[in-house]
C-alpha positions in Angstrom: 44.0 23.6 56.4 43.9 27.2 56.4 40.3 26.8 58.5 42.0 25.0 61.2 45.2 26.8 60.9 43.2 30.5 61.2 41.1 29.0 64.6 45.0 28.4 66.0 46.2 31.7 65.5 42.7 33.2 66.3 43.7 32.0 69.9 46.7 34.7 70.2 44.2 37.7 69.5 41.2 36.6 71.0 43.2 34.9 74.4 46.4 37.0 75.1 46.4 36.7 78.6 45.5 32.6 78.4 49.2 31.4 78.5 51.9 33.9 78.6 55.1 32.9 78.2 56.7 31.2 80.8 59.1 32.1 83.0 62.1 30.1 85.0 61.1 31.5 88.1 57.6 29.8 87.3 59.5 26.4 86.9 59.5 23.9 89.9 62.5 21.4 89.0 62.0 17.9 90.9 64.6 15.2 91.6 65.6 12.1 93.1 67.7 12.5 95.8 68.4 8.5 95.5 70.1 9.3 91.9 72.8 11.3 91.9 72.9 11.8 89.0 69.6 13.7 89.1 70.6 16.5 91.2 73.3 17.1 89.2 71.7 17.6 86.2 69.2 19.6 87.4 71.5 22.4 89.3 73.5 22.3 86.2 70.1 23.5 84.3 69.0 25.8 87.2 72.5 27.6 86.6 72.0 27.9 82.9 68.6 28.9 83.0 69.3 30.9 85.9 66.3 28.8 87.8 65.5 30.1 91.7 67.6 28.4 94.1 64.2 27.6 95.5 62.7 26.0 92.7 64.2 23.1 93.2 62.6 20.0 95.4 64.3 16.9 96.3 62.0 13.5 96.8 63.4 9.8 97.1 61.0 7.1 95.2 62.0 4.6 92.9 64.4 5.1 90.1 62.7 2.1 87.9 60.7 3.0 85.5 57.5 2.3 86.7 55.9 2.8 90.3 53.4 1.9 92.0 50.6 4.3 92.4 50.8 4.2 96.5 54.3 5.3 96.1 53.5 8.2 93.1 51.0 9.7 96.0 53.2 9.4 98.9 56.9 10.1 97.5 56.1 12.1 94.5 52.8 14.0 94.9 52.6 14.9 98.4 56.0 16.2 98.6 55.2 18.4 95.4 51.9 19.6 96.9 53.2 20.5 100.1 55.7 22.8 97.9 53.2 24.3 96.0 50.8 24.9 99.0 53.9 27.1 100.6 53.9 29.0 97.2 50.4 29.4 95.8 50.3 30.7 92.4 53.6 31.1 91.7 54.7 27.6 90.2 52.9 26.9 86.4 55.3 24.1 85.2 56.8 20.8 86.9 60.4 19.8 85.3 61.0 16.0 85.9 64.6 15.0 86.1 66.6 11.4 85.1 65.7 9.0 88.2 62.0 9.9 88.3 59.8 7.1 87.5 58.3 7.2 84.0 54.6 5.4 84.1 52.6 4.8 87.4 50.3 1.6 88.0 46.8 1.7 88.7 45.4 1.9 92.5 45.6 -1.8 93.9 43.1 -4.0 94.4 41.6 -4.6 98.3 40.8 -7.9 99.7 37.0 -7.7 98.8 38.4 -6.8 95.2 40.7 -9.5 94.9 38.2 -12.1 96.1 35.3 -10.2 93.3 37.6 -10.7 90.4 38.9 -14.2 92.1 35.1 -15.4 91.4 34.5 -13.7 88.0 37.7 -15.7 86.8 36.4 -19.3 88.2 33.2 -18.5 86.4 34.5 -17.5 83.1 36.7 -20.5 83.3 33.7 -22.7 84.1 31.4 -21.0 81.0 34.5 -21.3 78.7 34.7 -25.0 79.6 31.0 -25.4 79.2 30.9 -23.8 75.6 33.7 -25.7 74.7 32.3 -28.9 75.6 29.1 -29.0 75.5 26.9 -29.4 72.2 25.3 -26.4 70.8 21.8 -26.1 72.2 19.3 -23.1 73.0 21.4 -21.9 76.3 24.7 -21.4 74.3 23.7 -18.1 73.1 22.8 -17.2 76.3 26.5 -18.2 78.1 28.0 -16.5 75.1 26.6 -13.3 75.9 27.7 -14.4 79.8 30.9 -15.0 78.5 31.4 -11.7 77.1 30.1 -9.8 80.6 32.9 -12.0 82.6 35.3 -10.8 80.2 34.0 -6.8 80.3 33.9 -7.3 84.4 37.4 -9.2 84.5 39.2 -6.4 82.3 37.2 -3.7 84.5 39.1 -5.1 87.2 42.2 -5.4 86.2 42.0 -1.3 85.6 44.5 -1.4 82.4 43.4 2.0 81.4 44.2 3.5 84.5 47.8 3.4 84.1 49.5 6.6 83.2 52.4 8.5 83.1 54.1 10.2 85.4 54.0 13.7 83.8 50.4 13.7 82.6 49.1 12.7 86.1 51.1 15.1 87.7 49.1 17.7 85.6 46.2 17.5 87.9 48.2 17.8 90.8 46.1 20.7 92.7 42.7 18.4 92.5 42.5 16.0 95.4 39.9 13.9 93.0 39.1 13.1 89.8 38.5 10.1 86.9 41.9 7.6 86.6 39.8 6.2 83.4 41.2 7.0 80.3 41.8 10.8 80.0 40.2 13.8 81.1 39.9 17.2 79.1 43.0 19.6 79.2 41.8 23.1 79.8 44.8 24.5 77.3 44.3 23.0 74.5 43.4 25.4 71.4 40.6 23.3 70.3 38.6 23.0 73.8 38.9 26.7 73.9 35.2 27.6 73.3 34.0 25.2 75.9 36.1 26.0 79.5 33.2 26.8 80.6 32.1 23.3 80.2 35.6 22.1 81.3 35.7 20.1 84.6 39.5 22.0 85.5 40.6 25.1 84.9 44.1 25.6 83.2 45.1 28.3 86.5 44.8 24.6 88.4 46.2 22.7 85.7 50.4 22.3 85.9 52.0 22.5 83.0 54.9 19.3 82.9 58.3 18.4 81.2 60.7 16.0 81.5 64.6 16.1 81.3 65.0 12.0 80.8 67.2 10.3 78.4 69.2 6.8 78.0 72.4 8.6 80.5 72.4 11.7 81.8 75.0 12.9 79.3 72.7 12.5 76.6 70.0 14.8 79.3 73.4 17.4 79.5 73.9 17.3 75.5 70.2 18.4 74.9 70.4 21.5 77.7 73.8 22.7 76.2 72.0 22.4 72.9 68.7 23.8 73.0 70.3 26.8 74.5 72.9 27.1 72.2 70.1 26.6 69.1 68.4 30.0 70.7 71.3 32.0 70.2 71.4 31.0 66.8 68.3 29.8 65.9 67.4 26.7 64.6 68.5 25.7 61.2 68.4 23.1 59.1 65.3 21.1 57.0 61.9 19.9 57.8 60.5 16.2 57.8 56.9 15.0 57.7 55.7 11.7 56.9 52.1 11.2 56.0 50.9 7.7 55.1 48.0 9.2 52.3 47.7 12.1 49.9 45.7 15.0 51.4 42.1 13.5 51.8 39.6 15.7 50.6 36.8 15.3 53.1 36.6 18.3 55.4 35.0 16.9 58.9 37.6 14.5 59.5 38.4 12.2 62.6 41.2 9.5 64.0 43.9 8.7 61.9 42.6 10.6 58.9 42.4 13.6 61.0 46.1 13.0 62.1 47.6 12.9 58.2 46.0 15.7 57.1 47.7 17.6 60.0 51.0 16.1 58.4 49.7 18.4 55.3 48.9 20.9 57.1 52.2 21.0 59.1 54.4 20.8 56.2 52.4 23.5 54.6 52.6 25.7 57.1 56.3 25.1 57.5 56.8 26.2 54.4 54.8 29.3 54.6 56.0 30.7 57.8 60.0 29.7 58.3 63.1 29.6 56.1 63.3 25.6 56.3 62.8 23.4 53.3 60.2 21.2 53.9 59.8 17.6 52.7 56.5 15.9 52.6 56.4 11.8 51.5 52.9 11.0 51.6 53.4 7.1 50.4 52.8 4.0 52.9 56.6 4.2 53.3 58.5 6.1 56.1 61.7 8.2 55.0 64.5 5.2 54.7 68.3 5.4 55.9 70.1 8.6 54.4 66.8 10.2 53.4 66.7 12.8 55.9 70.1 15.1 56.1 70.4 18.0 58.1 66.5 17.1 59.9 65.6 20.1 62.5 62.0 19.0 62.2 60.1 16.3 61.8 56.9 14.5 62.6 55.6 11.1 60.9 53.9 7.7 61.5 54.2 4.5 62.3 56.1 2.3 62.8 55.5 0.8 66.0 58.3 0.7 68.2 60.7 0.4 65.7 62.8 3.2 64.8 63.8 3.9 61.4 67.5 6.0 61.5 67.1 8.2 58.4 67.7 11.4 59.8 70.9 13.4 60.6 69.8 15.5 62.9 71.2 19.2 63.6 71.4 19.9 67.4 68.3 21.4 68.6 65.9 19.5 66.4 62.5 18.4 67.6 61.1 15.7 66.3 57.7 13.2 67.1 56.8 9.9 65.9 52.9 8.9 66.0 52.9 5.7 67.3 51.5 3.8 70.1 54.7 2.6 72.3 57.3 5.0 71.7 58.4 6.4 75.6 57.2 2.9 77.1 61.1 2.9 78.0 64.0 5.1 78.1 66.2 2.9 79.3 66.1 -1.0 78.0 69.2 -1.2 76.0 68.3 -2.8 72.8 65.2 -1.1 72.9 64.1 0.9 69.4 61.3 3.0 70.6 61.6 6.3 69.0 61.7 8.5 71.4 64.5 7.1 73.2 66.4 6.2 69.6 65.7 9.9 68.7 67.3 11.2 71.9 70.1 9.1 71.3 70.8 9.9 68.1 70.4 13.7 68.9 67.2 15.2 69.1 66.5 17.8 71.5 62.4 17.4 72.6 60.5 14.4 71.4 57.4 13.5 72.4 55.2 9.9 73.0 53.0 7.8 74.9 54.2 5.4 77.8 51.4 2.8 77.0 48.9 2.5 74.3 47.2 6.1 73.9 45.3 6.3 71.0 46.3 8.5 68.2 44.2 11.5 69.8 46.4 11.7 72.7 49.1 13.0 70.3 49.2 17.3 69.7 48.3 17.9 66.4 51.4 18.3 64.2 50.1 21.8 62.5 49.0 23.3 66.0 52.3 22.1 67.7 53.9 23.6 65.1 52.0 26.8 65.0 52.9 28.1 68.7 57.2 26.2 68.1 57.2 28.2 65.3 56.0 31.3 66.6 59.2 32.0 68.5 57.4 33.4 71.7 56.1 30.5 73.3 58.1 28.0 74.5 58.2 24.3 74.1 56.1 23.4 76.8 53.3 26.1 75.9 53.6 24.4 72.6 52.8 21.1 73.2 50.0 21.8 75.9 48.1 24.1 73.8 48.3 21.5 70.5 47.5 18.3 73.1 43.6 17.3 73.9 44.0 15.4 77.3 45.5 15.2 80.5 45.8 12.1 83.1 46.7 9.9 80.3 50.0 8.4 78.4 51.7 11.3 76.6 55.4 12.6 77.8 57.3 15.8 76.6 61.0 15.0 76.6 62.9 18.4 76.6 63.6 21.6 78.0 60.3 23.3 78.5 61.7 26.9 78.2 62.8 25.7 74.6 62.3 28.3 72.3 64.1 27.3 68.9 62.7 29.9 67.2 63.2 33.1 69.4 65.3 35.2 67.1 62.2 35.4 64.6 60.6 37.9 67.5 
């Protein structure tokens, strides 16, 4: 821990001038005129957070959920860009209102496309039918292996992994090109910080992005008048974090190992650094119903899209669950995805993925934790310096100024 936990704090000596704390006039709030609600919500936080009458932009796209990527580049983006363009330098973080679209679809196909993967799917169907029905004999290796190709060329096609969500895509913003596969490198986080140079974007090109989303927008009004009324006082209460193993022993460690140690980590650093009382459960099974009173912190895994109410939560608490579908919505009804069950039931910043991510998408709990806990860099700061990638699935739901820990300056 203490290896990995010196290389974080490392970064405030040996980078002060890398990500200072940010400002509101540095925050670009963005809204869809089509909602209503949406503009309201966001001059009500631009009066509290005393935001430039400027900084605001008003675009009109979708209010689903999802959109399609022609209409993220031609509603969303190039409004945005223009924006910036009129105001180089001075914008570092995006702030996405309720009514923006939450995930954006891959590019479409064209015609010659269409009629590619039209063809790949008559011939799988025809090899499938053929291995199915014909005895085994020496070619059946050989349409096997054929098999398997159609299927790679067929899924290349369909260009699942170039869905994203809004906010992460948005990141790259200022760059007119770059890879929709997967994830790229982000430029902030802590652990990349000894290869920028070998970075393909540089974090003064890189927009930091929030989101002020929830079920209704009096949930989004309940978190702004209590994140800033958890400044004045500070954020009180106990910590939460749910490993599934005892601390593992091996040092070089990767994936989901890598990701429960940091629960460790976290709670032990918690419990160095700040007044809370920490709680650690490192068994298979998450905290149960009542387990969790006065929760102001937590982080844990998984249980996949179903959320576990054990926690009373104090106002202001921040809280993330490791798990592969938890923003996919924010506003099904009978949906129990953790993120929106925690704003619900009255977190102030969560964070997850709108599709499957992989667990290295998520920040690292200790890192995250490191900078939250500092009490000088907000929550936005916080979760981009502890997060490994951009142009992928994550979301940060809360105010980005968010400090909960200020008075410890």
């Amino acid at each position: 821990m203490f290896f990995r936990l010196l290389l974080s704090m490392l970064f405030f000596s040996l980078f002060p001038q890398a990500c200072l704390a940010l400002q509101p006039n540095e925050i670009l709030l963005v809204v869809n005129r089509a909602v209503p609600a949406s503009i309201e919500l966001a001059r009500y936080y631009q009066q509290q957070r005393q935001i430039p009458s400027e900084n605001l932009l008003q675009v009109r796209i979708s209010d689903k959920e999802d959109c399609s990527r022609e209409e993220y580049q031609q509603k969303l983006v190039a409004p945005v860009r223009k924006y910036l363009a009129q105001r180089p330098g001075q914008i570092r973080c995006l702030l996405l209102f309720y009514g923006l679209p939450l995930r954006v679809a891959a590019p479409e196909l064209d015609h010659a496309e269409w009629k590619a993967l039209g063809e790949l799917k008559y011939r799988k169907k025809a090899v499938d039918w053929q291995l199915k029905n014909d005895p085994p004999d020496e070619g059946s290796e050989q349409l096997r292996a054929e098999a398997d190709q159609l299927k790679k060329r067929i899924a290349a096609y369909r260009r699942s992994e170039q869905i994203a969500s809004v906010d992460s895509e948005l990141t790259l913003l200022q760059y007119e090109d770059y890879p929709l596969d997967r994830w790229v490198a982000n430029p902030y986080f802590v652990g990349f910080r000894n290869k920028t140079a070998e970075l393909p974007f540089r974090k003064e090109r890189v927009l930091m992005v929030a989101r002020l989303d929830a079920p209704s927008p009096e949930i989004v009004r309940r978190i702004i008048d209590d994140t800033l009324a958890t400044e004045k006082s500070g954020l009180s209460g106990r910590a939460y974090f749910d490993a599934r193993w005892s601390r593992p022993k091996k040092k070089n460690l990767s994936g989901y190992a890598l990701y429960d140690a940091s629960l460790h980590d976290a709670a032990e650093l918690v419990k160095k650094i700040s007044k809370l009382p920490v709680e650690l459960d490192e068994k298979g099974a998450l905290f149960q119903p009542g387990a969790a009173p006065q929760a102001a912190l937590y982080a844990g895994w998984y249980s996949l899209g179903k959320y576990v109410d054990a926690f009373d939560w104090q106002p202001g608490a921040v809280a993330y669950h490791i798990a592969s579908s938890e923003c996919t919505t924010l506003k099904k009804v009978k949906s129990q995805v953790w993120c929106k069950r925690l704003l619900e039931d009255g977190v102030a910043a969560t964070i997850g993925p709108v599709a499957e991510p992989y667990v290295q998408a998520f920040p690292l709990p200790e890192i995250f934790f490191t900078f939250l806990l500092d009490g000088y860099y907000t929550l936005v700061e916080s979760y981009f310096l502890s997060s490994a990638y951009l142009s992928w699935q994550m979301v940060l739901l809360g105010d980005p100024l968010y400090r909960p820990f200020r008075n410890r300056l």
